[in-house]
mmCIF file as Biopython writes it, N, C-alpha, C and O atoms, coordinates in Angstrom:
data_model
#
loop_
_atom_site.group_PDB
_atom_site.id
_atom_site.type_symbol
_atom_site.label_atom_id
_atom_site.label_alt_id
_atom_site.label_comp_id
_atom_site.label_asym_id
_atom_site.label_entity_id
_atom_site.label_seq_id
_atom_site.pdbx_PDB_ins_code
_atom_site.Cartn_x
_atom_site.Cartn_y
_atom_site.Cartn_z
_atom_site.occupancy
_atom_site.B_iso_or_equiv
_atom_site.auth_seq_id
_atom_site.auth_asym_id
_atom_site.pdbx_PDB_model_num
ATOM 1   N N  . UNK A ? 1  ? 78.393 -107.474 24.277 1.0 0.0 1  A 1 
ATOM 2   C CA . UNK A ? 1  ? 77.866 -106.620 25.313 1.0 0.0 1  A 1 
ATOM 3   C C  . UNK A ? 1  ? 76.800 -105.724 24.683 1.0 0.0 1  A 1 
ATOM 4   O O  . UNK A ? 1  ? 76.951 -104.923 23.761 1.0 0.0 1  A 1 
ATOM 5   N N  . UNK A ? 2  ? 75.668 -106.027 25.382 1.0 0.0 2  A 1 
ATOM 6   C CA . UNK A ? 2  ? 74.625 -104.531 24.962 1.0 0.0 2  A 1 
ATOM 7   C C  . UNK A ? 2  ? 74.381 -103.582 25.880 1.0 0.0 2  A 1 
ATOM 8   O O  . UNK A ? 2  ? 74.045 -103.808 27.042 1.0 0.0 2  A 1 
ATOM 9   N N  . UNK A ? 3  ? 74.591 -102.182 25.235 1.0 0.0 3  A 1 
ATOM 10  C CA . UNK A ? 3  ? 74.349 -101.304 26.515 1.0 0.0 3  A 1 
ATOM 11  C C  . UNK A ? 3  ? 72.655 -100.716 26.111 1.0 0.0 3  A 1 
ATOM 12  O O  . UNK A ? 3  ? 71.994 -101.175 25.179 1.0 0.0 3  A 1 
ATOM 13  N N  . UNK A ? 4  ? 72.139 -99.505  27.148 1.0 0.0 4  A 1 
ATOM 14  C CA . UNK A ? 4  ? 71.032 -99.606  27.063 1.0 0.0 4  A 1 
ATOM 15  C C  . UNK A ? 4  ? 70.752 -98.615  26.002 1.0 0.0 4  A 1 
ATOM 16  O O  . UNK A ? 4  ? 71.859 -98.474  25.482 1.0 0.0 4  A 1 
ATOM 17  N N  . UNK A ? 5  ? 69.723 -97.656  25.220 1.0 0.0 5  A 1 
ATOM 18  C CA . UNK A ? 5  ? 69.531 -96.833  24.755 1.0 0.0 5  A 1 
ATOM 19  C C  . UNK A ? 5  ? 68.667 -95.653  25.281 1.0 0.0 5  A 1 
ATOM 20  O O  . UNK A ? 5  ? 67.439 -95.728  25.239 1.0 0.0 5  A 1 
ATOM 21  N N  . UNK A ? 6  ? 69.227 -94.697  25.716 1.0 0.0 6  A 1 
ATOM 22  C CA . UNK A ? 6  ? 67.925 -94.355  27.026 1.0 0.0 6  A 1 
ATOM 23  C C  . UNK A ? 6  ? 67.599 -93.043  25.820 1.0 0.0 6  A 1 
ATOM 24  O O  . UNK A ? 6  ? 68.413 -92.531  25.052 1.0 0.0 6  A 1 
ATOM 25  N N  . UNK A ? 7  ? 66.109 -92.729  25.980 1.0 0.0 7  A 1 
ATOM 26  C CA . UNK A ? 7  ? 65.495 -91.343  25.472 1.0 0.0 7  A 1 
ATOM 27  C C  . UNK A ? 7  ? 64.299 -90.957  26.548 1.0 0.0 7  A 1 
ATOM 28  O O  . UNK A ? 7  ? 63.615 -91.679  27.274 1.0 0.0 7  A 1 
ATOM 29  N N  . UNK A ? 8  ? 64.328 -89.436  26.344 1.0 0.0 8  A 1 
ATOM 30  C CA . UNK A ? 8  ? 63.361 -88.941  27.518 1.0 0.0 8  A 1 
ATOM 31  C C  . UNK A ? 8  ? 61.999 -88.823  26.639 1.0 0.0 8  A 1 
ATOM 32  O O  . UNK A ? 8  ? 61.961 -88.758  25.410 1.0 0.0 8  A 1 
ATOM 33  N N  . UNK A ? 9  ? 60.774 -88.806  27.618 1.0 0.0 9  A 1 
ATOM 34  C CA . UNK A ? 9  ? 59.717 -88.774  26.552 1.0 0.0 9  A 1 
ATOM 35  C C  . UNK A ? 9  ? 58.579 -89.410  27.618 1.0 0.0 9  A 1 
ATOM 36  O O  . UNK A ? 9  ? 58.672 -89.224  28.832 1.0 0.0 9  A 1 
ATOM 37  N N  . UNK A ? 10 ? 57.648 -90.074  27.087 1.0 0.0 10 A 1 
ATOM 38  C CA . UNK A ? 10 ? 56.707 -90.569  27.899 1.0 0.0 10 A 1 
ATOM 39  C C  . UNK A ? 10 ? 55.862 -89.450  28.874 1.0 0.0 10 A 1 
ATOM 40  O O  . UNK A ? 10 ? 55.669 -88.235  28.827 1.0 0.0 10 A 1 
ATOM 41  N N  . UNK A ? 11 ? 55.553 -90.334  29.594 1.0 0.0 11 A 1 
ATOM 42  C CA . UNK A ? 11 ? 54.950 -89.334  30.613 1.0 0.0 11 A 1 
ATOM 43  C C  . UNK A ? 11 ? 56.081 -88.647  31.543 1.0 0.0 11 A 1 
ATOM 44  O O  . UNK A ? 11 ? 57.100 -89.167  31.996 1.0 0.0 11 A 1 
ATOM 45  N N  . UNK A ? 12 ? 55.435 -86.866  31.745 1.0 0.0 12 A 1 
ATOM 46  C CA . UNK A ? 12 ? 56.540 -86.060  32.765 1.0 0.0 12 A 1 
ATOM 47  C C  . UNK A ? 12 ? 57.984 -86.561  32.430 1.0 0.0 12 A 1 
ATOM 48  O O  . UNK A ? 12 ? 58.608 -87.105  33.341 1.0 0.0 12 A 1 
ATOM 49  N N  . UNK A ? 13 ? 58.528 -86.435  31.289 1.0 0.0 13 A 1 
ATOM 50  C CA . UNK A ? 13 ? 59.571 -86.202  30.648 1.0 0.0 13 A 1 
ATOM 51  C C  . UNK A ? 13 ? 60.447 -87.657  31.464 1.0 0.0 13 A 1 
ATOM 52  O O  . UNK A ? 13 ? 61.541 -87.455  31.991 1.0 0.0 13 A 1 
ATOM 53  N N  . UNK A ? 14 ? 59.988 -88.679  31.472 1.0 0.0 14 A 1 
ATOM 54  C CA . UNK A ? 14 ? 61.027 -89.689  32.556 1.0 0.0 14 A 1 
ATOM 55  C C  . UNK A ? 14 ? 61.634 -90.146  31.075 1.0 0.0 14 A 1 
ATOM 56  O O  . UNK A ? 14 ? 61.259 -89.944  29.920 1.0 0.0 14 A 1 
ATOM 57  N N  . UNK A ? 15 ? 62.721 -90.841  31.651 1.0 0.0 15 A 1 
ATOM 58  C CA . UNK A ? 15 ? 63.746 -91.709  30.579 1.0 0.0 15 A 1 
ATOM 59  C C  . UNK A ? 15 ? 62.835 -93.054  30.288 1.0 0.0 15 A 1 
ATOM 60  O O  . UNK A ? 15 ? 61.966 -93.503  31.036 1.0 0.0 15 A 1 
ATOM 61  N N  . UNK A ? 16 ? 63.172 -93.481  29.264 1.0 0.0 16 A 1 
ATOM 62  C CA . UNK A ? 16 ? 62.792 -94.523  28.565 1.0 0.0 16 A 1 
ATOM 63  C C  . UNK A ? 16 ? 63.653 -95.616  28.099 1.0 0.0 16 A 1 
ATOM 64  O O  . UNK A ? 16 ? 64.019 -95.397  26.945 1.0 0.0 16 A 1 
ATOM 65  N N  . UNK A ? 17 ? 64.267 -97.098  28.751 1.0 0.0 17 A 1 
ATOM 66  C CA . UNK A ? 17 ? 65.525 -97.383  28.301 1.0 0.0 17 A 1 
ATOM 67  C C  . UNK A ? 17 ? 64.897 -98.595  27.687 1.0 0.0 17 A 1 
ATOM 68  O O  . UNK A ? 17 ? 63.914 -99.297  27.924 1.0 0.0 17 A 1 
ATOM 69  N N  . UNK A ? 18 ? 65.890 -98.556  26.777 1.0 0.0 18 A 1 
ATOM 70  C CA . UNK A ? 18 ? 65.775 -100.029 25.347 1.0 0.0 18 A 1 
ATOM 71  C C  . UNK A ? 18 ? 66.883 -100.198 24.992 1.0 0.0 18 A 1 
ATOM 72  O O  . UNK A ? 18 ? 67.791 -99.431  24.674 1.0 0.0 18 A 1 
ATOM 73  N N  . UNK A ? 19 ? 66.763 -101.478 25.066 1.0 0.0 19 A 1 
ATOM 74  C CA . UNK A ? 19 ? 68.121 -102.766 24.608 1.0 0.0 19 A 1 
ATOM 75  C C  . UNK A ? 19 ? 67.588 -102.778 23.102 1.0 0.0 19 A 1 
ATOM 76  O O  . UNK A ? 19 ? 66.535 -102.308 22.672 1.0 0.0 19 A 1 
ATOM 77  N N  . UNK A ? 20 ? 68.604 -103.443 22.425 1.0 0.0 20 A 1 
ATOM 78  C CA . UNK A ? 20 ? 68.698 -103.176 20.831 1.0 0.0 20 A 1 
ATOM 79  C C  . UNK A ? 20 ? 69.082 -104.770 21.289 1.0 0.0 20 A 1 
ATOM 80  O O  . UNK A ? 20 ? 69.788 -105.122 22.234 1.0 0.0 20 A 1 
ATOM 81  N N  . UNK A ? 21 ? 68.384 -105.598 20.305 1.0 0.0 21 A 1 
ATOM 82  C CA . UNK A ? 21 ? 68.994 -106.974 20.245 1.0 0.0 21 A 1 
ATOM 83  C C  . UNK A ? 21 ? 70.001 -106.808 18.688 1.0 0.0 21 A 1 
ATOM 84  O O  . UNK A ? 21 ? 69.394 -106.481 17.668 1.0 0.0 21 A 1 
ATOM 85  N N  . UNK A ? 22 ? 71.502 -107.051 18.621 1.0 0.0 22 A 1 
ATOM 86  C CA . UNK A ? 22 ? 71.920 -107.250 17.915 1.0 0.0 22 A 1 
ATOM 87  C C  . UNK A ? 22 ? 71.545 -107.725 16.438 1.0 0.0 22 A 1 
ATOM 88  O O  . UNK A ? 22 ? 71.012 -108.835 16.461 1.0 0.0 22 A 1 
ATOM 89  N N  . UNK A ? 23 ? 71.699 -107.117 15.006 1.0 0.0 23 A 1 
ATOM 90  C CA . UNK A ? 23 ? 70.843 -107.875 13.845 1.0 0.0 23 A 1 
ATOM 91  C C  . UNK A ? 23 ? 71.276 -109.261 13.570 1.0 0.0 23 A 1 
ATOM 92  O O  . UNK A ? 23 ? 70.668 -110.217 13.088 1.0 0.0 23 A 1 
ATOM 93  N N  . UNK A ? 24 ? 72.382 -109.132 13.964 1.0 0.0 24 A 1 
ATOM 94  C CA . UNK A ? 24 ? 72.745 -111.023 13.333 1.0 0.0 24 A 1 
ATOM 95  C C  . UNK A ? 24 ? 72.229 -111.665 14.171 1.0 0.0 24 A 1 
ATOM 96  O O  . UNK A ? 24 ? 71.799 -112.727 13.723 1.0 0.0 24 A 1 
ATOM 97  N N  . UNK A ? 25 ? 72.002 -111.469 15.576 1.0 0.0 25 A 1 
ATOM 98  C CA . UNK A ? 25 ? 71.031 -112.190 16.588 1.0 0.0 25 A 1 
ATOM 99  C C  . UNK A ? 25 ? 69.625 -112.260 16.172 1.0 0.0 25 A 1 
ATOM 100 O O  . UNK A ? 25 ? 68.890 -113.237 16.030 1.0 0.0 25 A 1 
ATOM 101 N N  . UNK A ? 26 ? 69.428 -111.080 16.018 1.0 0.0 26 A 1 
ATOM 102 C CA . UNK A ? 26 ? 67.894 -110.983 15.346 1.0 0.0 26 A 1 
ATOM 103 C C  . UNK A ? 26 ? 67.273 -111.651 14.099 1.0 0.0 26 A 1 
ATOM 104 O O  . UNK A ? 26 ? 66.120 -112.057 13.950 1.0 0.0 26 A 1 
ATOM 105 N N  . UNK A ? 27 ? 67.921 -111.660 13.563 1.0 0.0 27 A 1 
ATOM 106 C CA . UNK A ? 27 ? 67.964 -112.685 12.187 1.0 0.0 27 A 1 
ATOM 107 C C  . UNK A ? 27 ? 68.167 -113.718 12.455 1.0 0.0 27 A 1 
ATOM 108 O O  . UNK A ? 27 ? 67.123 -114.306 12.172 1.0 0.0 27 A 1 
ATOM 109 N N  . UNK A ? 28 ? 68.913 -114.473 12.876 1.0 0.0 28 A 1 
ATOM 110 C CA . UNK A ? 28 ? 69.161 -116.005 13.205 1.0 0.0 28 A 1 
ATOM 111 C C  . UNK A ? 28 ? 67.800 -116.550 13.880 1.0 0.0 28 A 1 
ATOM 112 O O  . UNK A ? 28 ? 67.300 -117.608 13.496 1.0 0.0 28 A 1 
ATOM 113 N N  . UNK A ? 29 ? 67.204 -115.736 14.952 1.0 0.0 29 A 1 
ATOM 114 C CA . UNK A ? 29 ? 66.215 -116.022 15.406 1.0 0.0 29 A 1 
ATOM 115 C C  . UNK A ? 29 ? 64.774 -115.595 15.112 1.0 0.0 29 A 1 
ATOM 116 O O  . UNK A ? 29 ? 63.690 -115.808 15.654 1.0 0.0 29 A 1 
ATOM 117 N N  . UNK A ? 30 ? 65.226 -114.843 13.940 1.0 0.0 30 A 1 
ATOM 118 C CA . UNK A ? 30 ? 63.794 -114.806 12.901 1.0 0.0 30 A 1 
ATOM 119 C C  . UNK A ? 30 ? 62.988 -113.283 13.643 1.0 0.0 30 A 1 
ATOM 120 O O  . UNK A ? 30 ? 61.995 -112.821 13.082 1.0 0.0 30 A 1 
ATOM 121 N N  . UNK A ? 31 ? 63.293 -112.926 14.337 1.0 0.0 31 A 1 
ATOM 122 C CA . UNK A ? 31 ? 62.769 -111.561 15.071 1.0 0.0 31 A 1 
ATOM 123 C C  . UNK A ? 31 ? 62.495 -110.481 14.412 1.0 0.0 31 A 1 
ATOM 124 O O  . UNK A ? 31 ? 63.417 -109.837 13.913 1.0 0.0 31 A 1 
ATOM 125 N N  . UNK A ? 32 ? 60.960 -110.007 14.262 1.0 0.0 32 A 1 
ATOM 126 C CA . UNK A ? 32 ? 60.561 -109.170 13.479 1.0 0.0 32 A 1 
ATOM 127 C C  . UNK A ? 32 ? 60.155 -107.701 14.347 1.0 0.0 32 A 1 
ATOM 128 O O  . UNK A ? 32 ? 60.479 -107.286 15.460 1.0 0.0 32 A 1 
ATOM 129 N N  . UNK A ? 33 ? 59.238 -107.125 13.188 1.0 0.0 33 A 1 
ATOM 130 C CA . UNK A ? 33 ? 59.509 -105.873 14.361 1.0 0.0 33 A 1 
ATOM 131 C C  . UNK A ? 33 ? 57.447 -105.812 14.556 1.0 0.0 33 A 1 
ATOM 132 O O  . UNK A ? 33 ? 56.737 -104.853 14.860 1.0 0.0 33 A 1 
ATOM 133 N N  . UNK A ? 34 ? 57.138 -106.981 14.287 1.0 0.0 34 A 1 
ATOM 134 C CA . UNK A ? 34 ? 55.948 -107.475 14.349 1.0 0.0 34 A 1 
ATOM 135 C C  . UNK A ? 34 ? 55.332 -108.350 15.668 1.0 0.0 34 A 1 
ATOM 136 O O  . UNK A ? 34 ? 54.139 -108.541 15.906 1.0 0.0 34 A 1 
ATOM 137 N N  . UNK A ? 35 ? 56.573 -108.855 16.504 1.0 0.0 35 A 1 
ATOM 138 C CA . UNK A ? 35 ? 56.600 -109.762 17.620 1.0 0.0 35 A 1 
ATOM 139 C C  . UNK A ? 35 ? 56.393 -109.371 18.551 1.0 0.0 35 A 1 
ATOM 140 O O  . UNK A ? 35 ? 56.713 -108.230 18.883 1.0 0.0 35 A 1 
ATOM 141 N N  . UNK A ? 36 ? 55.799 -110.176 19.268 1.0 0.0 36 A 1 
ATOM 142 C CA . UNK A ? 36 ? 55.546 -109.626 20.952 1.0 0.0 36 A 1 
ATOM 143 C C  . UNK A ? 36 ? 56.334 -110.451 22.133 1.0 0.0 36 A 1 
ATOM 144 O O  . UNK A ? 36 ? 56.491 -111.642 22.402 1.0 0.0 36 A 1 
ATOM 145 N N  . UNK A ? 37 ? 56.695 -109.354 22.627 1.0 0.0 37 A 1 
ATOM 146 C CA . UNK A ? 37 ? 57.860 -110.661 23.991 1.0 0.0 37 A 1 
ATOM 147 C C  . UNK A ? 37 ? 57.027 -109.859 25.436 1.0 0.0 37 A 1 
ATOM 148 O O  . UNK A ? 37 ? 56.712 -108.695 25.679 1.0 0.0 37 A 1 
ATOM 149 N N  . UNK A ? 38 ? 56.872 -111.340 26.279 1.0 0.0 38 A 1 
ATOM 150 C CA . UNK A ? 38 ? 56.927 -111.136 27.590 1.0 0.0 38 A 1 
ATOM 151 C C  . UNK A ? 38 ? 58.538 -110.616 28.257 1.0 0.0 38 A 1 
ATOM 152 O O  . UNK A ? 38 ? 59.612 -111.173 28.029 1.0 0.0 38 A 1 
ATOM 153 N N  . UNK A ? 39 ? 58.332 -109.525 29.033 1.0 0.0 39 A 1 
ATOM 154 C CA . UNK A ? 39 ? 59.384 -109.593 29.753 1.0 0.0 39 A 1 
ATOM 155 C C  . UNK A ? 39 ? 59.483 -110.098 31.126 1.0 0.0 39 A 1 
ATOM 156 O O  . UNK A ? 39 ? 58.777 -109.383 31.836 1.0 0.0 39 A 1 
ATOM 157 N N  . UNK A ? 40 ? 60.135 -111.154 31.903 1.0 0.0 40 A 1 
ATOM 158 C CA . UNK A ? 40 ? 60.389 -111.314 33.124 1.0 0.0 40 A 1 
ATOM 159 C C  . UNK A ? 40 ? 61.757 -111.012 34.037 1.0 0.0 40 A 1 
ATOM 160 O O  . UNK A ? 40 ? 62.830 -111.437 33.609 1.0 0.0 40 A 1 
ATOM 161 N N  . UNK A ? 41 ? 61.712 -110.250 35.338 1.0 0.0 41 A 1 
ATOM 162 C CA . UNK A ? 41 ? 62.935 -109.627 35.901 1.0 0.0 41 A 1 
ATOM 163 C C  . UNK A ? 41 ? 63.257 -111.061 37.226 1.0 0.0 41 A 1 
ATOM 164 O O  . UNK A ? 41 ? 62.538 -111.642 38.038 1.0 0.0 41 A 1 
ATOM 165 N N  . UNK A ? 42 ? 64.418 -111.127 36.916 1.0 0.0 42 A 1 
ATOM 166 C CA . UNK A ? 42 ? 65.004 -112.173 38.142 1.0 0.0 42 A 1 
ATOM 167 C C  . UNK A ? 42 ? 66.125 -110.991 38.851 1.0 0.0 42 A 1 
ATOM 168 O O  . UNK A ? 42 ? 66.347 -109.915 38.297 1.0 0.0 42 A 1 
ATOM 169 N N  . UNK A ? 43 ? 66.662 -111.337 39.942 1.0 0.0 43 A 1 
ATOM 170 C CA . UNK A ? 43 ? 67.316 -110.531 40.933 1.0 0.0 43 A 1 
ATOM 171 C C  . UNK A ? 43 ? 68.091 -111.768 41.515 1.0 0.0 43 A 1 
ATOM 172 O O  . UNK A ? 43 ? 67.411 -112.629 42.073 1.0 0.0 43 A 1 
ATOM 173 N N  . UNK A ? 44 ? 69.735 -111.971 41.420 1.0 0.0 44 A 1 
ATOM 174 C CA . UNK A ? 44 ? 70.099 -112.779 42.528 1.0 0.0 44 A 1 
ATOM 175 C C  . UNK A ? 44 ? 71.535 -112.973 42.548 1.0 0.0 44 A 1 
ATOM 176 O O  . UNK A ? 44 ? 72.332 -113.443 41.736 1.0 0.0 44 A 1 
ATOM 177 N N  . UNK A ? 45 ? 71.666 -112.332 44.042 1.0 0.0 45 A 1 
ATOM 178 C CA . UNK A ? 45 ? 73.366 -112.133 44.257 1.0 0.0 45 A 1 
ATOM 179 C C  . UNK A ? 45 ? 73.633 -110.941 43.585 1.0 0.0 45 A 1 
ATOM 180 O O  . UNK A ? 45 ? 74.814 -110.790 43.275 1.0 0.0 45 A 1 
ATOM 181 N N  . UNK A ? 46 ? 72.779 -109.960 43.244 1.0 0.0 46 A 1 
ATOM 182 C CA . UNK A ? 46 ? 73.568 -108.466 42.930 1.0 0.0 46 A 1 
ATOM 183 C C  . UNK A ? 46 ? 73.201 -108.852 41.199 1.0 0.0 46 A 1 
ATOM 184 O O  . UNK A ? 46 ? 73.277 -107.942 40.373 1.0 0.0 46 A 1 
ATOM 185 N N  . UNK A ? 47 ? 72.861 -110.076 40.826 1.0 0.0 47 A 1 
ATOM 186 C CA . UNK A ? 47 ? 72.723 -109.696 39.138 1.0 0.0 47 A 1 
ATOM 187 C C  . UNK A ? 47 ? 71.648 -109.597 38.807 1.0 0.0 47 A 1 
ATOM 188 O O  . UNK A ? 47 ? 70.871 -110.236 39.516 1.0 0.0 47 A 1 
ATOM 189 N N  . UNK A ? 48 ? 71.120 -108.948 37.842 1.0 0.0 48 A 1 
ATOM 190 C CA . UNK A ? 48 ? 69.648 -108.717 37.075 1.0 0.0 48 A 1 
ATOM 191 C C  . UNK A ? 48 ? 69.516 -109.905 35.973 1.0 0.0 48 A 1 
ATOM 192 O O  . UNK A ? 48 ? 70.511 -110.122 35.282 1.0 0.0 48 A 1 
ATOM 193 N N  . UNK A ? 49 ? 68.730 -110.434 35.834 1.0 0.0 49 A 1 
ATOM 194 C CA . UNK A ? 49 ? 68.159 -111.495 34.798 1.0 0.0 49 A 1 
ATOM 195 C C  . UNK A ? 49 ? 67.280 -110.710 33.879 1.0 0.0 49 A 1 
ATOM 196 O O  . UNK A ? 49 ? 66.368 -110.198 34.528 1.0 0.0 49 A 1 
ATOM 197 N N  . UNK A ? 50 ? 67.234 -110.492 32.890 1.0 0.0 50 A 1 
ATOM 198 C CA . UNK A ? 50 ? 66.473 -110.179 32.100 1.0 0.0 50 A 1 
ATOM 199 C C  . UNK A ? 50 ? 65.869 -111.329 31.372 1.0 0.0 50 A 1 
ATOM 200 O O  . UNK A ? 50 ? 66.716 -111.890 30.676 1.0 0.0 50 A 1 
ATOM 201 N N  . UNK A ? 51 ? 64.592 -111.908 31.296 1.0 0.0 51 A 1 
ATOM 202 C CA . UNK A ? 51 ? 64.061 -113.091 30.077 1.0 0.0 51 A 1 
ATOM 203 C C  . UNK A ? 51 ? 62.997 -112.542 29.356 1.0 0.0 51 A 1 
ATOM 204 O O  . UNK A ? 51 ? 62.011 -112.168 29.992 1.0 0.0 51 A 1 
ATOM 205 N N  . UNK A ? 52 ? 63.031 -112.398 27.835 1.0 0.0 52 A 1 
ATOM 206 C CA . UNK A ? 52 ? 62.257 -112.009 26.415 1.0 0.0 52 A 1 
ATOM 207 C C  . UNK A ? 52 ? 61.407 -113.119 26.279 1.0 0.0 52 A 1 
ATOM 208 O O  . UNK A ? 52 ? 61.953 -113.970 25.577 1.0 0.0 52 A 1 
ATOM 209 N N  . UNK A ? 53 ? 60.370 -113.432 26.639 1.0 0.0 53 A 1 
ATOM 210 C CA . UNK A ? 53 ? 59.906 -114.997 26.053 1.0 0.0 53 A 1 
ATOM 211 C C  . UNK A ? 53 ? 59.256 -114.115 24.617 1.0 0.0 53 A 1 
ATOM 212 O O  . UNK A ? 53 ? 59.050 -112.902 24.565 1.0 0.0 53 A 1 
ATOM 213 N N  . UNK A ? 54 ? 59.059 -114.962 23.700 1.0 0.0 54 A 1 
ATOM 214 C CA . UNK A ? 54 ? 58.679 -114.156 22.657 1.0 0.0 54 A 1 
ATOM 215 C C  . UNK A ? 54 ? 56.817 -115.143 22.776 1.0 0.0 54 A 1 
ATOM 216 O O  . UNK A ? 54 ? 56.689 -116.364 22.865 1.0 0.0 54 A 1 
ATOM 217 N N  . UNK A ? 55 ? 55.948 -114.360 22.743 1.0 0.0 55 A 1 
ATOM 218 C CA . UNK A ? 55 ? 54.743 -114.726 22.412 1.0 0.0 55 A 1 
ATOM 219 C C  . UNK A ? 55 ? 54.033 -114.789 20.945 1.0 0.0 55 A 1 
ATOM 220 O O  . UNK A ? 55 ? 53.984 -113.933 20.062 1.0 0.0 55 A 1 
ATOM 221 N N  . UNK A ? 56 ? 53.407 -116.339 21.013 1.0 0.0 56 A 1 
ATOM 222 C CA . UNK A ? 56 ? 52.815 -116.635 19.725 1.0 0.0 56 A 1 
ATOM 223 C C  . UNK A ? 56 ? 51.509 -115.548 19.860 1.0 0.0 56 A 1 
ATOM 224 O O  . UNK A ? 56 ? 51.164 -114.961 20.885 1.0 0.0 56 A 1 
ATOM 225 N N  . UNK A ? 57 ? 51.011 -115.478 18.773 1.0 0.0 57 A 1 
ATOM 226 C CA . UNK A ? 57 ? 50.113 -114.701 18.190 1.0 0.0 57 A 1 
ATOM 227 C C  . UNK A ? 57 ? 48.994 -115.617 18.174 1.0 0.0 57 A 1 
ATOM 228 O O  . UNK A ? 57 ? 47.916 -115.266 17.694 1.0 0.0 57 A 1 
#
């Protein structure tokens, strides 16, 4: 289970939330802190989809 990490900041003090991908996940899949991911939101039946595509450079 990941929960979110929320900090205030940004513009007009709003929250800011970030998922932490696990390190042994992160490692297995080679994930640096150099990478760029698309994010896409799905919605269906009450659940949220979250998808990371990670983009080549």
């Amino acid at each position: 289970m990941v929960k979110p990490y929320i900090r205030k900041g940004g513009r007009e003090g709003d929250e800011t939330y970030y998922l932490n991908i696990p390190r042994d996940i992160a490692k297995a899949l080679n994930i640096t802190k150099d990478d760029d991911f698309l994010l896409s939101v799905d919605t269906k039946d009450g659940e949220i989809t979250l998808c990371y595509r990670r983009v080549k450079k």
